[in-house]
C-alpha positions in Angstrom: -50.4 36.5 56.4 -49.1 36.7 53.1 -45.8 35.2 53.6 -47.9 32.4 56.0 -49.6 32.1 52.4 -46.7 31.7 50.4 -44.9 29.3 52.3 -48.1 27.0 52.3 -48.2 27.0 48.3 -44.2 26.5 47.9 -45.1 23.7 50.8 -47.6 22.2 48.2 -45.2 22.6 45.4 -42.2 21.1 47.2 -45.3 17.8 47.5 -46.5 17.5 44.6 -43.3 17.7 43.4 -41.9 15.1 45.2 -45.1 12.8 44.8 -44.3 13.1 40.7 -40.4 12.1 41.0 -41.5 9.2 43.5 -44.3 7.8 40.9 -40.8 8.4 37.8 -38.6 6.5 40.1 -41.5 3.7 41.2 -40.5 0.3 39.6 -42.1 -1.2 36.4 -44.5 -4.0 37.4 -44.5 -7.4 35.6 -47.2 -9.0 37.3 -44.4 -11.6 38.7 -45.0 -14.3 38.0 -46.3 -14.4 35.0 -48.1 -17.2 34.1 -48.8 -19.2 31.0 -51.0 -17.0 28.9 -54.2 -17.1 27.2 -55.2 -16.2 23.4 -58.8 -14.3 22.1 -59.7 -14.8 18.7 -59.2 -11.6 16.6 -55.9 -10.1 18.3 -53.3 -8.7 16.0 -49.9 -7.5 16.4 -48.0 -4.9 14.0 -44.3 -4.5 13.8 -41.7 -2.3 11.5 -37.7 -2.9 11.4 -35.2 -0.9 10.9 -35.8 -1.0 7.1 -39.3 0.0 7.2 -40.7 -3.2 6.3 -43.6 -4.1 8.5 -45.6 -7.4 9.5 -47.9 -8.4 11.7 -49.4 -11.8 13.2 -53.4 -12.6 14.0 -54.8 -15.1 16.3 -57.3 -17.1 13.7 -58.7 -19.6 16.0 -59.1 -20.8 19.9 -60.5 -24.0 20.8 -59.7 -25.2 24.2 -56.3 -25.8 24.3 -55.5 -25.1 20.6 -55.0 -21.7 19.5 -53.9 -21.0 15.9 -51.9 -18.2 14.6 -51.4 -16.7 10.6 -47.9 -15.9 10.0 -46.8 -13.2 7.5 -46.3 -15.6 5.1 -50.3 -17.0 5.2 -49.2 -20.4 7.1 -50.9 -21.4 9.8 -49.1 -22.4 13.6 -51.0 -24.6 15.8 -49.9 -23.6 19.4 -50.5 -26.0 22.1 -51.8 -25.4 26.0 -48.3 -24.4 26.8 -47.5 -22.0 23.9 -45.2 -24.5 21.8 -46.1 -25.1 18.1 -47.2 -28.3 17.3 -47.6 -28.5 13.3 -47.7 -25.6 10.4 -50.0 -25.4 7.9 -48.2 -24.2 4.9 -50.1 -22.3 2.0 -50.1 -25.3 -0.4 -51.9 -27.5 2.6 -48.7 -29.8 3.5 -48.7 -30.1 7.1 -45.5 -29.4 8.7 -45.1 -31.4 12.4 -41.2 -31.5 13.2 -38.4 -29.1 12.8 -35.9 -29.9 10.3 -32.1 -29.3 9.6 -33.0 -25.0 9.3 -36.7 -25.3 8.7 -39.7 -24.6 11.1 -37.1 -24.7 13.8 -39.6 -23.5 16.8 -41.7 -26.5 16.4 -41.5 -28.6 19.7 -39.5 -25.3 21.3 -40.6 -23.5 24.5 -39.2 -20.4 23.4 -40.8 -18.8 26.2 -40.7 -20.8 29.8 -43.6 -19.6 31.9 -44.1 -18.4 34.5 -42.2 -15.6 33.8 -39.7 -14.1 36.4 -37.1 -12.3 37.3 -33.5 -14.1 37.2 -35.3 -17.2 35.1 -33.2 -18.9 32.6 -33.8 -21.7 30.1 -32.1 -23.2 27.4 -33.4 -24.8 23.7 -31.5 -26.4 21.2 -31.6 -26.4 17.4 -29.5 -27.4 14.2 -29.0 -25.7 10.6 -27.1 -26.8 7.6 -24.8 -24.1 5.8 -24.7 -24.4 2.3 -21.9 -27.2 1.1 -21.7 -28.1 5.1 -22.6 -30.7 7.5 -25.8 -29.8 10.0 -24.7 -28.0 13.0 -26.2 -27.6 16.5 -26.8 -24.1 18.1 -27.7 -24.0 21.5 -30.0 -20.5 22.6 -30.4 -20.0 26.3 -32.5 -16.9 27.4 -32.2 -15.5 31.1 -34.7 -13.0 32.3 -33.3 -9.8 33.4 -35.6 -8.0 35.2 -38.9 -5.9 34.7 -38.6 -2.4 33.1 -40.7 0.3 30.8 -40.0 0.7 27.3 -40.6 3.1 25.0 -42.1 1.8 21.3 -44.4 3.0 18.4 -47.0 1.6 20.0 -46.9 3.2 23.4 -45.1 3.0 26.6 -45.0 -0.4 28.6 -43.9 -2.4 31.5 -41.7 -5.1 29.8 -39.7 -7.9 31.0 -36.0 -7.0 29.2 -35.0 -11.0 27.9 -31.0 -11.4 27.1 -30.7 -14.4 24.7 -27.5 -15.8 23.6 -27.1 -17.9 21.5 -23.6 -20.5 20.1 -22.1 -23.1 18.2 -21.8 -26.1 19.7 -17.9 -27.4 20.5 -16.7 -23.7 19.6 -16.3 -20.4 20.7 -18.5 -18.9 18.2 -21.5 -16.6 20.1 -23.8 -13.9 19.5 -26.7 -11.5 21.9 -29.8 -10.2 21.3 -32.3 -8.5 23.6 -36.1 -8.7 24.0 -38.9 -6.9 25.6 -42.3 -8.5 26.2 -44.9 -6.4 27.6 -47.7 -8.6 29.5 -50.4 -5.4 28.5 -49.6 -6.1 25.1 -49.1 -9.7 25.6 -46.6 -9.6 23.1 -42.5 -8.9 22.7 -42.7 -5.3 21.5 -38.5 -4.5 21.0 -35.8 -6.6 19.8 -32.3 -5.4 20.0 -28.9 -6.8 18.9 -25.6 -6.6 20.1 -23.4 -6.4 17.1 -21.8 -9.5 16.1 -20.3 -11.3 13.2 -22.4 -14.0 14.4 -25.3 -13.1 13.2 -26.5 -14.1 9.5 -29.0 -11.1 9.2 -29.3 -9.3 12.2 -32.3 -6.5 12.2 -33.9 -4.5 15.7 -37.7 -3.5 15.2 -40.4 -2.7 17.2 -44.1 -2.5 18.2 -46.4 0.0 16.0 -49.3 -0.8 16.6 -51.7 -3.6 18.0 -55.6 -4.7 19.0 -55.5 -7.0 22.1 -58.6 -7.9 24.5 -56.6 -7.8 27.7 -57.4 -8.7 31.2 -56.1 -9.9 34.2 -56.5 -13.4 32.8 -55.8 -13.0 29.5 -52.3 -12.0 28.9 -49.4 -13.2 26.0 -49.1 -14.0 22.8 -45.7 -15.7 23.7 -44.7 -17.1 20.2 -46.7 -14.5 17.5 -43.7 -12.8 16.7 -42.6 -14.2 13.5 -40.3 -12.7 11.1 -41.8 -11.3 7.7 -41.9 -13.9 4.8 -40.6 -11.1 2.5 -37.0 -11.0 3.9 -34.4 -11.3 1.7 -31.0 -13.0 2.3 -28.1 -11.5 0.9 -26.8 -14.1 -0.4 -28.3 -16.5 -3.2 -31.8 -18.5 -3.1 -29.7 -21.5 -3.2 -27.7 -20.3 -0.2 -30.7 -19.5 2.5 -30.3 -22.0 5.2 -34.0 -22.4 5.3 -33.9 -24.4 2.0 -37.4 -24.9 0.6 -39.3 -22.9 3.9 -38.1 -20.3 2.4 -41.1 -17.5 1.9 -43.7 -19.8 4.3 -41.9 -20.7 7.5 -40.4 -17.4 8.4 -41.2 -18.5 11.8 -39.0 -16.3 14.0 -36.4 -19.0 15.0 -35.1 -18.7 11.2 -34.8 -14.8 11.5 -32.3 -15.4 14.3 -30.4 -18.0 12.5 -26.4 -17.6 12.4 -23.9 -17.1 9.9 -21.4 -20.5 9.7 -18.6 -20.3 12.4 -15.3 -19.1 9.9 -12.4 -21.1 9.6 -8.7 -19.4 9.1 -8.6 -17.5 5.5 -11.9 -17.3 5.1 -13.1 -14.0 3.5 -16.2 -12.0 3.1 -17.5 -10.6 -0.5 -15.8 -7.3 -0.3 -12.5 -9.2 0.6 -12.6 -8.7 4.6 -11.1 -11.7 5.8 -12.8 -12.6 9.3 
């Protein structure tokens, strides 16, 4: 009777057991596909880098199809129906409504292309103007990987893992990031880069913290993650790509912006030629 006993409870064990490494191993869900998303008036989102400097971004205002968005810097993004900014109001009042050469460069941009799926891809173009140089188009294209849980500040979440890479146009000069963005949250919530000379001022962060009013039907704050208006360049004021936007825009766009492809003989401060 005992060992009729015993072998019942290691029976249980053995189940209960197995039910917890099948629910470990079960897929992350997405909600494929996703589709385009829906602001609420109030929601905030809370990141930190790898420096420790943190920023967040608060939905201000939906009307219809109009939602508009505070970026760290105190401008204001109007986002259309289909998540693509459509003018900036900057903290003086002048109203911003194209990109220019390094400036406000996710105006007219669908950085993200929804519905969102697995094995997606879509492209964008932009240009900046280096210092002493002529403008320059980058192209970024951005191919969904698949759907998987990431671990952030915040919490744990079902993400969909983004590769972006982006290049010079008529030369071999490239660089990759990755991105997570967690439908729950309705937000990316983890940036990563691949190291890369590429790369004017490359820096990872993630989620900490956020206040969302989620449903079904209310998922994503596609383009709210903007980069903190207190980011410092390492080179000069006169040198930053982004020219008078400097300290307003900090729209996200700019924080990903490339260093100039090098030509032969060309060395860094320290001496390092490239």
């Amino acid at each position: 009777m005992r060992r009729s006993g015993v072998a019942l409870a290691l029976a249980a064990v053995l189940v209960l057991t197995a039910g917890v490494a099948a629910s470990l191993a079960a897929p992350a869900d997405c909600g494929e596909p996703l589709a385009t998303p829906r602001y609420t008036g109030g929601e905030k989102w809370t990141w930190r880098d790898e420096k420790g400097t943190e920023w967040n971004n608060t939905v201000v205002r939906v009307d219809g199809d109009v939602t508009q968005i505070t970026w760290p810097s105190g401008s204001v993004a109007t986002y259309s129906k289909d998540l693509i900014v459509v003018q900036v109001r900057k903290t003086n009042g002048e109203l911003v409504t194209r990109q220019g050469a390094g400036q406000y460069l996710e105006i007219g941009q669908k950085v993200l292309d929804f519905p969102l799926q697995t094995g997606k891809t879509w492209e964008i173009t932009y240009l900046s103007t280096p210092v002493g140089g002529s403008m320059i188009q980058h192209f970024r294209r951005s191919t969904i990987l698949g759907c998987e849980e990431v671990q952030t500040p915040a919490g744990i979440f079902a993400a969909f893992k983004i590769e972006v890479k982006q290049e010079q146009a008529h030369i071999n000069w490239s660089g990759v990031y990755y991105w997570w963005y967690a439908p729950q949250v309705k937000n990316r919530v983890k940036r990563q880069y691949v190291p890369s000379r590429y790369w004017h001022a490359p820096r990872d962060y993630e989620l900490i913290k956020f206040e969302t009013k989620y449903s079904a039907h209310t998922r994503a704050c596609a383009f709210c993650d903007l980069a903190p208006a207190a980011e410092q360049w390492p080179n000069s004021a006169a040198s930053d790509p982004r020219g008078e936007a400097k300290g307003d825009a900090a729209g996200f766009l700019e924080d990903e912006l490339p260093r100039p492809a090098p030509h032969p003989g060309w060395h860094d401060r320290a001496g390092r030629q490239w």
